[in-house]
N, C-alpha and C positions, 0 to 999 in steps of 0.2 A: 580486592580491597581498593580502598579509595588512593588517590596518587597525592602528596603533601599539599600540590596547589589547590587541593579541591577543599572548598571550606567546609565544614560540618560545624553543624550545630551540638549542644552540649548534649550527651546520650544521653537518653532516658532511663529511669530508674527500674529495674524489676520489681514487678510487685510482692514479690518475698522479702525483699528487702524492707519495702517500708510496711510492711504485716510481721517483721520478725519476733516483732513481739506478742501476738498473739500466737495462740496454737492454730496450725495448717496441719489437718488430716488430708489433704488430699491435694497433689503436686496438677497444676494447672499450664496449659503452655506460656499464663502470664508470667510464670514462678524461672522462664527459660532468661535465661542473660541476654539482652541484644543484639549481641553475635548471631546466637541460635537462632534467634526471630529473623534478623536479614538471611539466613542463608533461607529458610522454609519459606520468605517469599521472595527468593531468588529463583523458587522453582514453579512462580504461579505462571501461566501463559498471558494474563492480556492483564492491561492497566485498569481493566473493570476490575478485575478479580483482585490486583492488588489494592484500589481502592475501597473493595464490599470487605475484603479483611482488614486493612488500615482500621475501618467505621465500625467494627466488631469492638472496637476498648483504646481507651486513648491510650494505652501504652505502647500497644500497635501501630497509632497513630505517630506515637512519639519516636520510636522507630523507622518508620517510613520516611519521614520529617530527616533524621539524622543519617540516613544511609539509601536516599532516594537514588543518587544518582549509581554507586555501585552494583545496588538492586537490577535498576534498569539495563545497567551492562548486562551484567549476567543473563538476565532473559534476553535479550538481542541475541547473546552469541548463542543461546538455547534455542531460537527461533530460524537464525539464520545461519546458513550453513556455511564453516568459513571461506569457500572456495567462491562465496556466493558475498561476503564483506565489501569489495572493490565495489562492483556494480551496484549496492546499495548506496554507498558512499556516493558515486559519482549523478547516480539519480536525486539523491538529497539535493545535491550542491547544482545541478546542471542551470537551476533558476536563476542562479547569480550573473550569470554573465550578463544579464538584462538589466545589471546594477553596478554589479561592480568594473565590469570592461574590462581594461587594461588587466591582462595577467592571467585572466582565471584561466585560460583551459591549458595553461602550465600547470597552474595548482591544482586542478582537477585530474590530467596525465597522474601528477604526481601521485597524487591521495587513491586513485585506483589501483597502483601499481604497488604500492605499500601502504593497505587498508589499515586503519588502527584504530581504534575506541580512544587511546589516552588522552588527545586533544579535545575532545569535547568533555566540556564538564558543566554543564548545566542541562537541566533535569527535562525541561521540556523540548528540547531538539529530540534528546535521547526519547522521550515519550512519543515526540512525534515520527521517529525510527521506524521505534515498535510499531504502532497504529499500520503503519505502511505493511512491515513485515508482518502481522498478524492477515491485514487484509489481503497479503497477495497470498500465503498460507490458505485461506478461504478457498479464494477462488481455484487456487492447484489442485484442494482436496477435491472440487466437484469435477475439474477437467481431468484430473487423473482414475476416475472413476473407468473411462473406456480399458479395454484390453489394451489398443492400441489410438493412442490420445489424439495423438496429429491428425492420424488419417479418418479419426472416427470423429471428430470435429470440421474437417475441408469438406469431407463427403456430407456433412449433415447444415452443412451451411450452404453449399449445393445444393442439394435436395428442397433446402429452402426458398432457393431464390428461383429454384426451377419450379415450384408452385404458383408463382406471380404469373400473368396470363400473357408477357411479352418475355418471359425468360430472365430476369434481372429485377432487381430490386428498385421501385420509383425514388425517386428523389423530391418529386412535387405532389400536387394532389393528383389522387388519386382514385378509382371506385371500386368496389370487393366486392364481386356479386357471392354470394350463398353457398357454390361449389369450394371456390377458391379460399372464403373465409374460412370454412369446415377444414381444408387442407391445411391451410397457416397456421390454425389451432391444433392439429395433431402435432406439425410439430413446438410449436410455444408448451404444450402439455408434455412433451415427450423429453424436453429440458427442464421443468419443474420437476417430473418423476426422479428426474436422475441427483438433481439438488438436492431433492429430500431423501433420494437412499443412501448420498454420500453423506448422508450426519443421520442415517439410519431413524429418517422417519418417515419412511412407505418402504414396504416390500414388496410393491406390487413390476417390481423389475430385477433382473438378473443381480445376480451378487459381484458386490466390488470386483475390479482385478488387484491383486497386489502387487507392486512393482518394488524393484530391487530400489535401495539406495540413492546409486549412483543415479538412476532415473529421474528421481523425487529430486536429489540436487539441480537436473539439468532440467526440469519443468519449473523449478522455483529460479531458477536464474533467467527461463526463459520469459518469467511472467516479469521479472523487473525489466526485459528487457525490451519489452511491450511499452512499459511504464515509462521507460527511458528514453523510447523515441517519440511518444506523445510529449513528454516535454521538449524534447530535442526542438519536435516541426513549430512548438511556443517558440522557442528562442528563434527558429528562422524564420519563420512570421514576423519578427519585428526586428529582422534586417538582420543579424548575427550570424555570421557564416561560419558551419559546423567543420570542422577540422575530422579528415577522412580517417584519423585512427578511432574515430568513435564508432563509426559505419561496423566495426568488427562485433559488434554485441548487439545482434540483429534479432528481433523476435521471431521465432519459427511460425509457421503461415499455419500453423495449427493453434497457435495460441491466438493470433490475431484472426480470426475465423469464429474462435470459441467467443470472446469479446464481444465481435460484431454479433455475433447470432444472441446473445443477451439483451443484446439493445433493440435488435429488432424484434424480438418473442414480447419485449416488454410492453410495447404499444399494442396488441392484441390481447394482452391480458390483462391492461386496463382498459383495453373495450368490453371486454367482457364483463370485468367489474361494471363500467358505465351500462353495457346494458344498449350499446348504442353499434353506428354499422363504423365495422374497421377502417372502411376508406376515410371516413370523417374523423375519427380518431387520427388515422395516419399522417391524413395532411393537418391538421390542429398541430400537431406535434411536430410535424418537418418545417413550421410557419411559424415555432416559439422557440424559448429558449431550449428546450426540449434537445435540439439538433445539435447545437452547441456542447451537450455536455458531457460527449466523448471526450471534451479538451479538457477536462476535468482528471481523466482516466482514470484510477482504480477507484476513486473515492466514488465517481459517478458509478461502475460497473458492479461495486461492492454493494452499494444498496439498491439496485435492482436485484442481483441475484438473491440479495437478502430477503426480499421484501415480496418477490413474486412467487403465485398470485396474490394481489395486496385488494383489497378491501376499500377500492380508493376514490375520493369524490373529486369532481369537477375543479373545486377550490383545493384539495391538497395538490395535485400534478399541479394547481397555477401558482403556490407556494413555494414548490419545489425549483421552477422556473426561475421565478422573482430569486431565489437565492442563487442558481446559479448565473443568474445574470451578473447578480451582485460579486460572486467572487470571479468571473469573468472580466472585470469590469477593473480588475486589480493589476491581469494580466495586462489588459488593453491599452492603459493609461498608466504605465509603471510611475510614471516621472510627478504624477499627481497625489499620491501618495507617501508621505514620508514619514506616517508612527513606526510603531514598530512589529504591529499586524503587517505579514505580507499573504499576497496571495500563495496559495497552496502549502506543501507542506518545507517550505523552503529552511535555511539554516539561519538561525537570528545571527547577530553580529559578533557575539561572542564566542560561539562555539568556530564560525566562522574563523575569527581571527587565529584561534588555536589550529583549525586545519591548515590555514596558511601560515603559522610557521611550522609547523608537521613537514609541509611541500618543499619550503626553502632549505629546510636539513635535507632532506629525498636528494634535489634538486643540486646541491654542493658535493652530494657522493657521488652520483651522475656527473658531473663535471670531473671529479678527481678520479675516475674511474670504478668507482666502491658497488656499481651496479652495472657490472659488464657484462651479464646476460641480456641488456637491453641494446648494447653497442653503440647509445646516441648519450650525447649529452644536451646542454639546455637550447643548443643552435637549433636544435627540432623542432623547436616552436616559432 
């Protein structure tokens, strides 16, 4: 349930209620009390789902409206695993430093170390959470399709760059004779196959492995921690120097392998769409914004893996650019922007200001000793 500070709007009415006076032969889930309603989409996966039932009856709607933000808790901690909370938290918030300076990566220490949902109480941080956690979800379910994930992503993105005709993957233009291109597309094909068996839509490759648990936690922590240091190398790019307790939540070279090999599969299966020779695709591509939009990270890697092989013209990839330039362009000149759109999926100001005082309670027990498995107090920073 919702915490007293969090405002709600007045409940909506069941529609048994205002039908009572007619005769109802037949009980409906509009006929459920609002209670009922928030708990049944407390258990939907993604904020599509909760918005295509929201739009099913405004009284759904009117529920939604009245109990958005508890909702959205509840699936976060359904999505994300708690031992995996911290490293979200501190991925959300890591963009601030580029704003707010003085203080954050105490408050950030803090907020990893005693992850918590109570402080944030507005509805679109928490939505932009999820979005994160549903996309890194995506992407685990297709990397954990291997028996063994690490080693069958390093070897296959080896295998990759040892198709290229100097041993390595170009950086510039480039040219693909006939052999080579035939080879790059087994493998760009041979990671669509696997995309589409892990959401069981081709059988024409070996069947899933199943992994324990504890596995599936330490792949979805690994994939935020992928996420974590692509924003990290934003923040030291523009001069902010990363404090060495962060270096500990290091993405495994099996995630960042599986990543890369996405990006690169991608531009050959829009050549293929194009119809045109790979090397000129390749360098078109490493010469636009196209190259750039790793610094996007999951949001850029999610819609390739989504989308490939896409169907795609000339003008959408120069669309696709134009817009990562544009939110590129957020990061590059922070100081020139002051609505309250930021780039990427950063923490507005309000949910903000509740994490930070979340950190200074943290940060007062650490000082009077109330957190002496950590053995520091605020001098650490």
């Amino acid at each position: 349930m919702i915490s007293p500070n969090e405002q709600r709007t007045s409940f909506p009415t069941p529609r048994l209620v205002l039908e009572r006076q007619r005769e109802i032969s037949t009980v409906s889930m509009e006929s459920l009390p609002p209670e009922m309603i928030e708990m049944i989409m407390g258990y939907l996966p993604t904020k599509c789902d909760l918005r295509n039932f929201a739009a099913s009856s405004p009284y759904f709607a009117g529920v939604l409206k009245a109990y958005k933000v508890p909702i959205l808790k509840r699936i976060i901690k359904d999505t994300i695993h708690p031992s995996n909370m911290g490293i979200c938290l501190l991925t959300m918030g890591i963009l601030q430093v580029t704003r707010q300076k003085e203080g954050v990566w105490k408050c950030l220490y803090a907020i990893s170390r005693q992850p918590s949902l109570d402080t944030i109480r507005d509805a679109e941080t928490l939505g932009n959470m999820l979005e994160l956690a549903v996309h890194i979800q995506y992407l685990v379910k297709i990397y954990a399709y291997a028996k063994h994930p690490s080693t069958f992503w390093r070897h296959a993105l080896q295998r990759y760059s040892e198709r290229w005709p100097d041993g390595y993957i170009p950086l510039d233009a480039v040219s693909i004779c006939p052999w080579t291109k035939k080879r790059l597309h087994e493998v760009a094909q041979r990671l669509c196959n696997i995309r589409d068996a892990a959401f069981d839509e081709c059988s024409a490759t070996e069947p899933r492995c199943e992994h324990d648990e504890e596995s599936m936690v330490l792949f979805q922590r690994d994939m935020f921690a992928a996420e974590l240091k692509m924003r990290c190398d934003r923040v030291s790019e523009l001069g902010h120097p990363i404090p060495a307790w962060i270096f500990a939540e290091a993405p495994g070279e099996g995630v960042q392998s599986f990543l890369e090999l996405i990006w690169c599969c991608s531009v050959h299966t829009i050549a293929k769409c194009w119809n045109r020779n790979d090397g000129l695709v390749w360098t078109e591509m490493n010469r636009s914004s196209w190259a750039l939009g790793r610094a996007l990270g999951i949001r850029f890697y999610i819609s390739l893996a989504m989308h490939m092989p896409i169907r795609a013209g000339q003008n959408d990839i120069r669309d696709m650019c134009d817009a990562m330039q544009a939110f590129l362009t957020y990061y590059l000149y922070p100081d020139l922007y002051t609505e309250t759109y930021q780039w990427f999926l950063e923490f507005r100001s309000c949910a903000w200001e509740g994490l930070w005082e979340h950190s200074k309670q943290y940060l007062l027990l650490m000082d009077e000793g109330g957190v002496g498995e950590l053995g520091i107090g605020t001098d650490h920073f």
